[in-house]
N, C-alpha and C positions, 0 to 999 in steps of 0.2 A: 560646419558640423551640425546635424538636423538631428541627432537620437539623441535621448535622450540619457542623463546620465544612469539611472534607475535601472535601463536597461544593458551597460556595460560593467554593470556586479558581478556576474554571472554570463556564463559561455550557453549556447543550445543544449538540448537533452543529451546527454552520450548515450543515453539508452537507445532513443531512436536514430543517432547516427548509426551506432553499430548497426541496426536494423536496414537501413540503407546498403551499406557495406556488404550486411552479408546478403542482402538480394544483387547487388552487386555482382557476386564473386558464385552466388549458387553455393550458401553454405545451409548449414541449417541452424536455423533461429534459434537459439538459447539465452538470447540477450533481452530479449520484451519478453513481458511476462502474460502471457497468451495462451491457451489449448492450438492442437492443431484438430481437435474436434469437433463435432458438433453441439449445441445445448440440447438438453431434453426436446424431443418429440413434440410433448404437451408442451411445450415453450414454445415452436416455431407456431405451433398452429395456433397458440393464443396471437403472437404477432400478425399472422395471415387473417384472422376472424376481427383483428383489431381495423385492420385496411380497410376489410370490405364492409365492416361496421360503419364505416366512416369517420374513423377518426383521425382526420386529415390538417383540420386547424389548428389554432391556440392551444393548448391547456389552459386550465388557471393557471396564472405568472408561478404562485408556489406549488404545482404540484394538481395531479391531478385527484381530487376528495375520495375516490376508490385507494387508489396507491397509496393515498395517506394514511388511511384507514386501516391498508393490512400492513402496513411500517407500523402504527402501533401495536395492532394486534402482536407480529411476532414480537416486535420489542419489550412486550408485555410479558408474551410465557418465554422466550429466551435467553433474553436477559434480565429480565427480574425489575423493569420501571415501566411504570403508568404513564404514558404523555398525550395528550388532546392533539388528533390531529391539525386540530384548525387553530391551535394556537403555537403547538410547537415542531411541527415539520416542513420542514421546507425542498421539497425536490428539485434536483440540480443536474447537469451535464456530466456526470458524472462525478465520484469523490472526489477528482481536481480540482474541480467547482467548488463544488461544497468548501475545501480546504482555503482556497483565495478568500471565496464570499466571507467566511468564516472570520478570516484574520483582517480583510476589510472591515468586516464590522466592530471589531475589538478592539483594534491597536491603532493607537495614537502613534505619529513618527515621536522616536527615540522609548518607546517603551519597548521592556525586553521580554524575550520568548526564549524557553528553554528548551534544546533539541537533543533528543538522545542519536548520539552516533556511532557506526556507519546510520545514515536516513535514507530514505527514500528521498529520489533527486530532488524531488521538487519543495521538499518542507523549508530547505536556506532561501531557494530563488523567491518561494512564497514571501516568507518574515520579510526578508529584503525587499520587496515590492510592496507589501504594506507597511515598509519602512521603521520595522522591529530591529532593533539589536540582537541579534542571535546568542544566546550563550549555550555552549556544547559540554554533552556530559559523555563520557564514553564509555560503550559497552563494550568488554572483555574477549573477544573472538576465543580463547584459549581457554576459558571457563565452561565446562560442560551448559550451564544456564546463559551463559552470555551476562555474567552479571555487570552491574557496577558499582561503585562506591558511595555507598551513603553520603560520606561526606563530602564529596565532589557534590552533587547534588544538591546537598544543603547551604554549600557556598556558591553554586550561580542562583539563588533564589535572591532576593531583592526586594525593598519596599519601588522599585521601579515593576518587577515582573507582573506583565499580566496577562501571560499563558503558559502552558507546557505542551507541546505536542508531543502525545504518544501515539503509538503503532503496536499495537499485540492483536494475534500474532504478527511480529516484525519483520519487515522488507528492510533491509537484505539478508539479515542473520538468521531468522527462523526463529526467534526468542517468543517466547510468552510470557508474560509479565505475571510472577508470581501473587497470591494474593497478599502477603506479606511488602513486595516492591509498592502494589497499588495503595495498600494503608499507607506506608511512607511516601509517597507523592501526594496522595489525599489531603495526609497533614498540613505540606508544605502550601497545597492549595488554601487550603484555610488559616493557614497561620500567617500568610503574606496577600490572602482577598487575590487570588488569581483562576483563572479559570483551563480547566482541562481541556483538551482537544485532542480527541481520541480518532482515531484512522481504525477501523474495528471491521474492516474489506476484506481480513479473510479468519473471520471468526469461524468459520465452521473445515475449517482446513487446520487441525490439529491431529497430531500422531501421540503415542505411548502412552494413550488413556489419559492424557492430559484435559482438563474443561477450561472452559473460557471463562474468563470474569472478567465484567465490566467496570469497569470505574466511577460510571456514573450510578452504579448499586452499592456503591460505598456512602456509607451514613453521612450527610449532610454534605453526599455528593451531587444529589441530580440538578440544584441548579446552577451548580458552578460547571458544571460540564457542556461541552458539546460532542455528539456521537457521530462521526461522520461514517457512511457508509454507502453500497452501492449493488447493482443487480452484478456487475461483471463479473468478480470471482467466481463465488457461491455456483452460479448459475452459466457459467463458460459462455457470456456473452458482451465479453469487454470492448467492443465495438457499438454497443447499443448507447453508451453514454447516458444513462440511466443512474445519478446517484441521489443521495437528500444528506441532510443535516436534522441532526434533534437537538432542539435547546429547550429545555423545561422551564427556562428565565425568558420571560415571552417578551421583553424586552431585545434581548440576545437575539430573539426569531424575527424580530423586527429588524434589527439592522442587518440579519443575515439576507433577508427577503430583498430590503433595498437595493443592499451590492448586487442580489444574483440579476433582479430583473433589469438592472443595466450593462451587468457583463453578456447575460445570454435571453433573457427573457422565458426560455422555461426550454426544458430538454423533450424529446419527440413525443408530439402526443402520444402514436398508436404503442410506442414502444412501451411509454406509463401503462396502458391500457394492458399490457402483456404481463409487465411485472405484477398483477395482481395475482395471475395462475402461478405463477414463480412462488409469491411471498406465500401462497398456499400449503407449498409442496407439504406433506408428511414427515413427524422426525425418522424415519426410513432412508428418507432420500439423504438428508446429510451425514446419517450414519456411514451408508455408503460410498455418499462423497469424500471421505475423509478416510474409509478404508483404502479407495481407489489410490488417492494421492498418495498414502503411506507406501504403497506397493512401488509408486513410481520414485518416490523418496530413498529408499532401498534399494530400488536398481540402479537409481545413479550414484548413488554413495559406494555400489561396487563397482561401480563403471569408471569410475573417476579414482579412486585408491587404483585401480588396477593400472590405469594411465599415466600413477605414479604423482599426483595431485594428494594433497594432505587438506581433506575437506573435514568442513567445523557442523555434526551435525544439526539441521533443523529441527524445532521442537513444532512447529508449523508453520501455516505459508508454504510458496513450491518455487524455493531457490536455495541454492547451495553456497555458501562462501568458500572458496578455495586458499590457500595456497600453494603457488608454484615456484617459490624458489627451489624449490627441489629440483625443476626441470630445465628453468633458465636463468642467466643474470639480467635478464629481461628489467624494465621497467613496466607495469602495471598494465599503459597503454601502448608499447612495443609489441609486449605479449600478446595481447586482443587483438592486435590488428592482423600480426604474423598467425595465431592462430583461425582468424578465418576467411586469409586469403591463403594462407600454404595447407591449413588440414580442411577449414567448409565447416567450419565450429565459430558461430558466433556465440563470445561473452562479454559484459560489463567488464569495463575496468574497476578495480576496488578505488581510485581515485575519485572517482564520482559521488562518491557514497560518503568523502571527509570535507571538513569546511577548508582542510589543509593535506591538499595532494600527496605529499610524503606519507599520511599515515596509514595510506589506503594500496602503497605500490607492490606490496609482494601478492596483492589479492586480484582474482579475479571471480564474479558472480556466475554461475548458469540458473537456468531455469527450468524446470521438468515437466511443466504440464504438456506433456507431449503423447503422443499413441507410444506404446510398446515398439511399435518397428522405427517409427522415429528415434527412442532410443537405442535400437538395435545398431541404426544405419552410425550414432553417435557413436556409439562404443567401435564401430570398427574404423570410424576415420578418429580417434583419440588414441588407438592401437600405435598409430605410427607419431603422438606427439614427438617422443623423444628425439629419434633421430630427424625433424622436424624443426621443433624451434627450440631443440635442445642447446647448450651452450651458453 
């Protein structure tokens, strides 16, 4: 037996199998969370002027001094904190990156990390690989807010804990972390010396006149925080692997730094060199962004009721949690598979999303950031779910 045990915690992504599957089968992608668009105009041709610029080598290991620069800037009027580039940003391979280096730098094996769930896949496989204790808090699918309970919350804290990772807006439920939820984690931050870890990838993808807040603009937040973030979202260029880390504890960016430059040594130059026209953009353009989404948001919350799915609306972010017990006695990953080899609909299993498979099997995820006729083509192969993988 040659692998190691670290790596038998934990099964491959389900997100990208299903991604397999349904090119497989010729379905259409709802399972990775993707555009089937293109990014702004003025984004490609930043990338093309970056080539023929010449920027073909290294970066600095953390980031290239321009990118970092306008990471602060917007960090500044956006979300409301001050950080030196040269002491507290680190650019990374994208927010995956960032989120490893991150919990490399912090956690000693048997220290514990608290994860609100359903997560994104990869924040258990993370804790477990930098050999955190996971302790899970869970968020309500059937609460309008996706809330959860204070006191659950307050009992996985610990004089061992020393993170929380959060996500707002939240993959896979669409939650936004009220600013009321943020003072109460805040507190628990400071009253047990632990440190935030914020996934903050699709701040500007908010609906119902909701606003973002940060956690690390909470009082006697920004040096116990780290802000993870990334060009993908924002900017429909989730292939460029483009993220960074902000830690205002220039300690924190120091150990963050260590990890990255041995996991990857630093993310594309020309592509950094792009992300400066990005971090540019006008608040016009995210106003927009987030109208766009809204719209797509709406079509499939009527696309998916109509297919007889009982979906939990998002407050942002661009995915839907389902369920379909209504349509089959299916299990969670029966369902996903039968629906995109029998209808051409690739989804997540909501199993993926729990530290305990059962809690996740009546669910499954879609994902929206799609064209209009992409969702068109969706809505008319979900027409025939029922007779389908009904049953």
């Amino acid at each position: 037996m040659f692998t190691a045990a670290r790596v038998g915690l934990f099964t491959e992504s389900v997100i990208r199998e299903m991604t397999r599957l349904n090119n497989l089968h010729n379905g259409i992608n709802l399972a990775q969370g993707f555009p089937d668009f293109d990014p702004p105009a003025e984004l490609i041709e930043a990338a093309v002027r970056a080539l023929n610029d010449g920027y073909h080598q290294y970066a600095i290991t953390w980031g290239s001094p321009r990118l970092r620069q306008v990471v602060a800037e917007k960090f500044a009027w956006y979300n409301g904190v001050e950080v030196d580039p040269e002491r507290h940003i680190t650019v990374t391979c994208g927010a995956t990156e960032a989120m490893m280096a991150t919990l490399l730098a912090v956690v000693d094996p048997g220290d514990e990390v608290v994860i609100f769930e359903p997560f994104y896949e990869n924040y258990g496989p993370d804790a477990l690989l930098s050999g955190a204790v996971p302790r899970y808090v869970q968020l309500h699918l059937d609460d309008p807010e996706f809330a959860f309970d204070p006191a659950e919350l307050r009992a996985a804290f610990s004089p061992k804990t020393k993170a929380i990772i959060l996500n707002t807006p939240h993959n896979p439920t669409g939650k936004v972390f009220t600013r009321g939820e943020l003072e109460l984690i805040a507190d628990l931050c400071r009253t047990f010396d632990a440190l935030a870890v914020t996934d903050e990838v699709y701040e500007h993808i908010l609906y119902d006149g909701i606003g973002h807040t940060s956690i690390a603009a909470q009082p006697g937040m920004a040096e116990r925080t780290v802000t993870i973030n990334s060009l993908s979202k924002t900017y429909s260029v989730t292939g460029w692997r483009v993220g960074w880390a902000i830690a205002r504890d220039p300690a924190v960016t120091v150990g963050i730094r260590r990890a990255h430059d041995f996991l990857t040594v630093g993310a594309a130059a020309p592509l950094q060199e792009a992300g400066v026209t990005a971090l540019r953009f006008p608040p016009a353009y995210y106003r927009g962004l987030a109208a766009m989404y809204e719209e797509k948001r709406n079509l499939m919350l009527r696309i998916l009721g109509k297919a007889g799915f009982r979906a939990f609306t998002p407050r942002g972010a661009y995915y839907i949690m389902t369920d379909f017990s209504g349509l089959s006695g299916d299990d969670d990953v029966a369902f996903a598979h039968r629906l995109v080899t029998d209808v051409g609909v690739a989804t997540v299993p909501g199993s993926s999303f729990y530290h305990a498979p059962a809690l996740g099997r009546p669910y499954v995820r879609f994902a929206f950031p799609k064209r209009e006729e992409t969702l068109t083509r969706v809505a008319e192969r979900l027409h025939r779910v029922r007779e389908v993988v009904g049953g």
